[in-house]
N, C-alpha and C positions, 0 to 999 in steps of 0.2 A: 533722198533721205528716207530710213525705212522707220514706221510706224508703227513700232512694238512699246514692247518697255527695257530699257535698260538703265546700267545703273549709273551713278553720278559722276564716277571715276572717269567713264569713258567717252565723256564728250572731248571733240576735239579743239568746238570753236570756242568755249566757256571757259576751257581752265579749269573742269572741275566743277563749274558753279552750273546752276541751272538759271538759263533767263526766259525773261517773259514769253514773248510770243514766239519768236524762232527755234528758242533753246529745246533741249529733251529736258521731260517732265520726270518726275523723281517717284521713286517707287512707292508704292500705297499699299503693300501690304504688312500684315502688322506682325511682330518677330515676339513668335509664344516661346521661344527659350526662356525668359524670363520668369514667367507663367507658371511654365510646367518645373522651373527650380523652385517655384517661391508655394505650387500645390504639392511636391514633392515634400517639405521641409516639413509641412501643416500635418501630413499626413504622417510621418515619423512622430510628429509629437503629438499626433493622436492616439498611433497606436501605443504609445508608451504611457500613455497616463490614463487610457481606455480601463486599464486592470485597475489602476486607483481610485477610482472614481467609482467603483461597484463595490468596493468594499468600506465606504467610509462613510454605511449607514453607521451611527451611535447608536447602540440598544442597551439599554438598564434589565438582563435578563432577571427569573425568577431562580433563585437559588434554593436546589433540594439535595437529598442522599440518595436519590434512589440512583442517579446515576452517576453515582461513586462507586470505582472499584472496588473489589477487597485487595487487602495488600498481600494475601500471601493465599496461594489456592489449596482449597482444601482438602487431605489424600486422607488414607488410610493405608497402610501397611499387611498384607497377608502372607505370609511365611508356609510355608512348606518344607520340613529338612527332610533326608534323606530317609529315616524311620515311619514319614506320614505322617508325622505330626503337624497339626496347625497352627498358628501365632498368629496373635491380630496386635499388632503396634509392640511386636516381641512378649508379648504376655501368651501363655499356652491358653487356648479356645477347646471348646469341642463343638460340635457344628452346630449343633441348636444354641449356644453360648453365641458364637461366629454370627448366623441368623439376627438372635437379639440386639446383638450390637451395630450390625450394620443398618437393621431399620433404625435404627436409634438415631443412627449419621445418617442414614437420606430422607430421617424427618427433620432435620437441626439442616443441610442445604441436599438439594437435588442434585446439586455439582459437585459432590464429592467427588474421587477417583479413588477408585481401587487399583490398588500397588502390587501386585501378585509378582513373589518368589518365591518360584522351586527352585529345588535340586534338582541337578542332570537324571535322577535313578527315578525322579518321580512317576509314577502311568500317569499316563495321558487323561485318563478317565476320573481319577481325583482332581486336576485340575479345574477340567469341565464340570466336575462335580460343584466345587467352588466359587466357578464361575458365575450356575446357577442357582447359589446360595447369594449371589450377589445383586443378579438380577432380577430375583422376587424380591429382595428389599427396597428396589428401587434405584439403585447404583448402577447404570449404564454405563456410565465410560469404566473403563478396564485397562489398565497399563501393564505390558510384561516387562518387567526387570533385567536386564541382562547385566554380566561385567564382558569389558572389554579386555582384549589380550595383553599381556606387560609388552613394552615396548620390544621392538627386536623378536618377539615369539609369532609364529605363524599362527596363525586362527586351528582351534580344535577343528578333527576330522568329526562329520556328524555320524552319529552311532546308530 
């Protein structure tokens, strides 16, 4: 008879059963299948309620305006037609007028934007010029205006 371990099925003289002193002894190790489904299970529903549980401090915060948006942001409008004239919000300017009013706006928010449109014919150099009427008052952001093509028209050839 050989003196290992085997399992309960294969005894010949038992039937299956294990007896005392002659019989084969029954296996002693122990069957982590079980185990490793029932730490498998633990660990899903930990990491699913892991997120839960970090977010469900209660806090009674203090309530201010300083960090409220505003609802609508604030631009200004500068026109340029095709003669060189200037417009500030469609009313005619002239530069020192343009000047006054734009410190006016970047003392009332720093966040103003300035709206710049020309005309195609404008030089380059009044532009700039306005540009720098913009940014001694304190009006850094600067938006160029353009229109878009009508539908079906190819984009202008640049001049």
């Amino acid at each position: 008879m050989a003196f290992g371990r085997t399992s309960l099925g294969s005894s010949a003289a038992g039937g299956g059963r294990a007896t005392g002193a002659g019989g084969q002894r029954p296996l002693s190790d122990i069957n982590v299948t079980p185990l490793v489904d029932v730490m498998l299970v633990l660990l899903v529903i930990f990491i699913i309620t892991a997120p839960l549980m970090a977010s469900s401090i209660k806090l009674d915060l203090p309530q201010t305006d300083a960090g409220q948006p505003n609802d609508t942001p604030k631009f200004v409008s500068v026109s340029v037609d095709a003669a060189g004239k200037t417009f500030l919000n469609d009313l005619p300017v002239t530069d020192e007028e343009l000047a006054a009013r734009l410190q006016k706006a970047a003392a009332d928010s720093k966040d103003t934007e300035v709206q710049l449109r020309a005309d195609q014919t404008v030089p380059y150099g009044k532009l700039v010029a306005l540009m720098g009427i913009a940014n001694k008052a304190g009006l850094n952001r600067i938006g160029f205006v353009t229109e878009a093509p009508a539908p079906g028209q190819p984009p202008p050839a640049p001049r």
